[in-house]
C-alpha positions as CSV (number, residue, x, y, z in Angstrom):
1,X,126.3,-225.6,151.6
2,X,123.4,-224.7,153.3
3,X,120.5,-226.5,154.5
4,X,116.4,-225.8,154.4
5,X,115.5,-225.4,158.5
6,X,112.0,-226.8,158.8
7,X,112.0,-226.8,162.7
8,X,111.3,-223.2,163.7
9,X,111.3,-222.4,167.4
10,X,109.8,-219.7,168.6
11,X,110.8,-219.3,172.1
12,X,114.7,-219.1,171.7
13,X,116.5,-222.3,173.3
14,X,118.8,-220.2,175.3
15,X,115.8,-218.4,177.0
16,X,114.3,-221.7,178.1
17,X,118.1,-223.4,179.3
18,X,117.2,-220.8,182.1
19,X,114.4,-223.3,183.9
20,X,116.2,-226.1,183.0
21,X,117.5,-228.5,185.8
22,X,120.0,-230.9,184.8
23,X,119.0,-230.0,180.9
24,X,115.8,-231.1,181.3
25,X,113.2,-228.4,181.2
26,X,109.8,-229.4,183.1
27,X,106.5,-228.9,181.5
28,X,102.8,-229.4,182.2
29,X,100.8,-230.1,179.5
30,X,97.0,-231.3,179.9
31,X,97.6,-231.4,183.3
32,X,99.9,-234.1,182.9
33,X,103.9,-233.4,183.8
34,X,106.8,-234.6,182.4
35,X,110.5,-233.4,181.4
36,X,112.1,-233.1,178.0
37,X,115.2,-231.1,176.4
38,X,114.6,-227.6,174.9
39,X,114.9,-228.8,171.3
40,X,111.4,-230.0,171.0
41,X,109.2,-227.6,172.7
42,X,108.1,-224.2,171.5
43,X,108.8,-225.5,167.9
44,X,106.5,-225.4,164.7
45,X,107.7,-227.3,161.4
46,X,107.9,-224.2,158.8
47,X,106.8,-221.7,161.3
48,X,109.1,-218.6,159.9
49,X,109.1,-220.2,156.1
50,X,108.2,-216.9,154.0
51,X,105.0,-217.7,151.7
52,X,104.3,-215.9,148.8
53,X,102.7,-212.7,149.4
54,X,99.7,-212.0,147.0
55,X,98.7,-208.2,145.6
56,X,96.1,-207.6,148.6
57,X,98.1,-208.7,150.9
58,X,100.7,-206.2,150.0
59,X,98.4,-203.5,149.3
60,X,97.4,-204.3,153.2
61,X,101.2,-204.0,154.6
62,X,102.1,-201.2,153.3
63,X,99.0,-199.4,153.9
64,X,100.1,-200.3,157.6
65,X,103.1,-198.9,157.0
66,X,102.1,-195.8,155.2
67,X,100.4,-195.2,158.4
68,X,103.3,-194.6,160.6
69,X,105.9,-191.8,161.5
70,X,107.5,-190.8,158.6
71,X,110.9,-192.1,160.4
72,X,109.8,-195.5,160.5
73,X,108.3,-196.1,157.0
74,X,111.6,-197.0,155.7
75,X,112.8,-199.2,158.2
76,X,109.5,-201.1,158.1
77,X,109.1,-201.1,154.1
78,X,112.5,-202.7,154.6
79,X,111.0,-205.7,156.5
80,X,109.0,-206.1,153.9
81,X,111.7,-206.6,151.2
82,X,112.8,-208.9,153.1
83,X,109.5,-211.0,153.3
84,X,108.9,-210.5,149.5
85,X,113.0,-211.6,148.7
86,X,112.3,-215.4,148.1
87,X,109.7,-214.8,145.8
88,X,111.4,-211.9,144.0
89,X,114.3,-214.3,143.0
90,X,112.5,-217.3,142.5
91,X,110.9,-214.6,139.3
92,X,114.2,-214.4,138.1
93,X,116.1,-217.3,138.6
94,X,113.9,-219.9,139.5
95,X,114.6,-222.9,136.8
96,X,117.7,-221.9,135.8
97,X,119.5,-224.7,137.3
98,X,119.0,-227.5,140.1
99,X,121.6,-225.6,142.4
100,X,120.0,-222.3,142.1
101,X,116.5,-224.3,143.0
102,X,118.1,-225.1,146.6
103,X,119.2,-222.3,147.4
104,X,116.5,-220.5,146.7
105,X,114.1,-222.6,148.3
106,X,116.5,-222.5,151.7
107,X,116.4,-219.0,151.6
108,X,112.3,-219.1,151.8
109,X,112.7,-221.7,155.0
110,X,115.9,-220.1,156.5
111,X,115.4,-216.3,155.9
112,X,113.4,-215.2,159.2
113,X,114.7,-218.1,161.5
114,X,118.4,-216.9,160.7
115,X,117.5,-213.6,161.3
116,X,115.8,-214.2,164.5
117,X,119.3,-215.9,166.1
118,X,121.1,-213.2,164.5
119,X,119.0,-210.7,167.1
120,X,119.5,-213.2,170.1
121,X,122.8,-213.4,169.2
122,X,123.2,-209.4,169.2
123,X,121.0,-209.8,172.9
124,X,123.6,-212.3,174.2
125,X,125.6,-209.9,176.6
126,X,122.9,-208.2,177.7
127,X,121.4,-210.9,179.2
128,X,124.4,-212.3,180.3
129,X,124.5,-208.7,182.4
130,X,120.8,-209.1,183.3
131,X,121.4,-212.2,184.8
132,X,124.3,-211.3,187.1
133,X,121.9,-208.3,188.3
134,X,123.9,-205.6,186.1
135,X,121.5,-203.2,184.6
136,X,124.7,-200.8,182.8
137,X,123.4,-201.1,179.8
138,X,120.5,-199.2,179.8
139,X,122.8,-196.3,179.8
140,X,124.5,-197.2,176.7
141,X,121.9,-196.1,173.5
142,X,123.2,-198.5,171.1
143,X,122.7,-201.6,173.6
144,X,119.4,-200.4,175.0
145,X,118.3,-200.3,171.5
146,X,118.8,-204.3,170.7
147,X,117.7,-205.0,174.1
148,X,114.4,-203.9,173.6
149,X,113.9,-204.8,169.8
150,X,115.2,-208.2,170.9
151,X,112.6,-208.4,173.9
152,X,109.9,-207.0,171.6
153,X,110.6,-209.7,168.4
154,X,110.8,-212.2,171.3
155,X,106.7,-210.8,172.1
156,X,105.7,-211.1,169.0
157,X,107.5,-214.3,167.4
158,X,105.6,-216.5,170.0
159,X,102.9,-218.8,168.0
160,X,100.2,-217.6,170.8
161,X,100.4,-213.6,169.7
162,X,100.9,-215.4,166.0
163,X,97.6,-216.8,166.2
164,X,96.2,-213.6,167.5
165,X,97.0,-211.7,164.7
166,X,95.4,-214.3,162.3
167,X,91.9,-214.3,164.3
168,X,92.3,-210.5,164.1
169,X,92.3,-210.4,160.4
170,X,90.1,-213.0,159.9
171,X,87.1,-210.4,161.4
172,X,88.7,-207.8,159.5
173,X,86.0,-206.4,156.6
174,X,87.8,-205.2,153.3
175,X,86.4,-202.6,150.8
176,X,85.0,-203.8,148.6
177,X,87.5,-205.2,145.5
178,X,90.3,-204.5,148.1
179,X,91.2,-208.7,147.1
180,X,91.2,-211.8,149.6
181,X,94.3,-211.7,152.5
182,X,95.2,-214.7,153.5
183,X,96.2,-214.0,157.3
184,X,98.5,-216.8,157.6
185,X,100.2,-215.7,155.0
186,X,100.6,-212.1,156.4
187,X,101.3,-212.6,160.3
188,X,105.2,-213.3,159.9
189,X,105.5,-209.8,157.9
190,X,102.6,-208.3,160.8
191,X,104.5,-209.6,163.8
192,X,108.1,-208.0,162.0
193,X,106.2,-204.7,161.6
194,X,104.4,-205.0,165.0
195,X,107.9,-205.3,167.1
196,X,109.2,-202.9,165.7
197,X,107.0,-200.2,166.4
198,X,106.7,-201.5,169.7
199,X,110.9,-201.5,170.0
200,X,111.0,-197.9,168.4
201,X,108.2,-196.7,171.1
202,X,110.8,-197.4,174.4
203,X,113.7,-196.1,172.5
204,X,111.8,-192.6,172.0
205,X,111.0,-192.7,175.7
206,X,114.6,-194.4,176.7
207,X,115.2,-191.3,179.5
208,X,112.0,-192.6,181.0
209,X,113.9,-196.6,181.4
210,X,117.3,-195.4,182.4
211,X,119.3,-196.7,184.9
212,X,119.2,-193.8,188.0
């Protein structure tokens, strides 16, 4: 049975078992030092949970996406079935029995954290190369390509650039009747979007990153 994840990192645990001595990871905080294990830093309690996207903030996404190459609109559109999903099948089966409830409410917390350690996963080897100095992969097209959508999710998934992208649409002016966007509610599906095009822009200029 699955369970709701509420403790969403957003620097992967792997990445920061790389500074760690002994499994302690050292960290300055207010100028103050002290040591801890990777399971409680770069974590936010419901940080990847998928809210429910309202009519303007839709409208917004997709003009975003409308915007792009016409290769990439429906790779990105699909991001954003996968943001809208949870509230989609809450529509439809929400109520119809305690069980479905559950899971439907998991798949709103665990949708976007699972996916994230599915593409750290997929990045495994490839950093396992990196960190022995082997730099092969670049040659291969298939493992260049999750290399560098990993390395851009991992950009973009950090609560800092997060926050970024909600100050940015706060001083963003609508037309007018264009609706209220919430930008909390949009920077998950903005930060998807927003790797992506940056992942897709070094795979069109790979020959440019090749090994020699």
């Amino acid at each position: 049975m699955s369970t709701k994840k509420r403790r969403h990192h957003f620097v992967w645990q792997h990445y920061l078992s790389a500074w760690c001595t002994d499994g302690e990871l050292g960290c300055l905080r207010n100028k103050s030092f002290f040591t801890t294990g990777t399971t409680v830093v770069a974590v936010e309690k419901d940080l990847y949970m998928l809210a429910d996207l309202k009519q303007p903030e839709l409208k917004l996404l997709r003009l975003m996406v409308q915007k792009m190459p016409a290769p990439m609109r429906s790779v990105q559109m699909g991001w954003l079935s996968m943001f809208t999903a949870p509230s989609v099948l809450e529509s439809i089966f929400g109520g119809v029995s305690a069980e479905a409830d559950k899971l439907l409410t998991d798949l709103r917390f665990n949708t976007e954290e699972d996916f994230h350690a599915k593409v750290e996963a997929d990045a495994l080897p490839i950093l396992a190369e990196l960190r022995k100095g082997e730099r092969a992969f670049f040659d291969d097209r298939a493992a260049f390509q999750i290399f560098v959508f990993y390395l851009s999710l991992q950009f973009t998934r950090t609560k800092k650039v997060r926050d970024r992208l909600k100050m940015a649409f706060d001083g963003m002016q609508f037309p007018s009747g264009f609706g209220e966007v919430d930008p909390a509610r949009v920077a998950n599906a903005v930060g998807m979007i927003s790797a992506t095009s940056l992942a897709a822009s070094y795979i069109m200029q790979r020959e440019h990153c090749a090994s020699p």
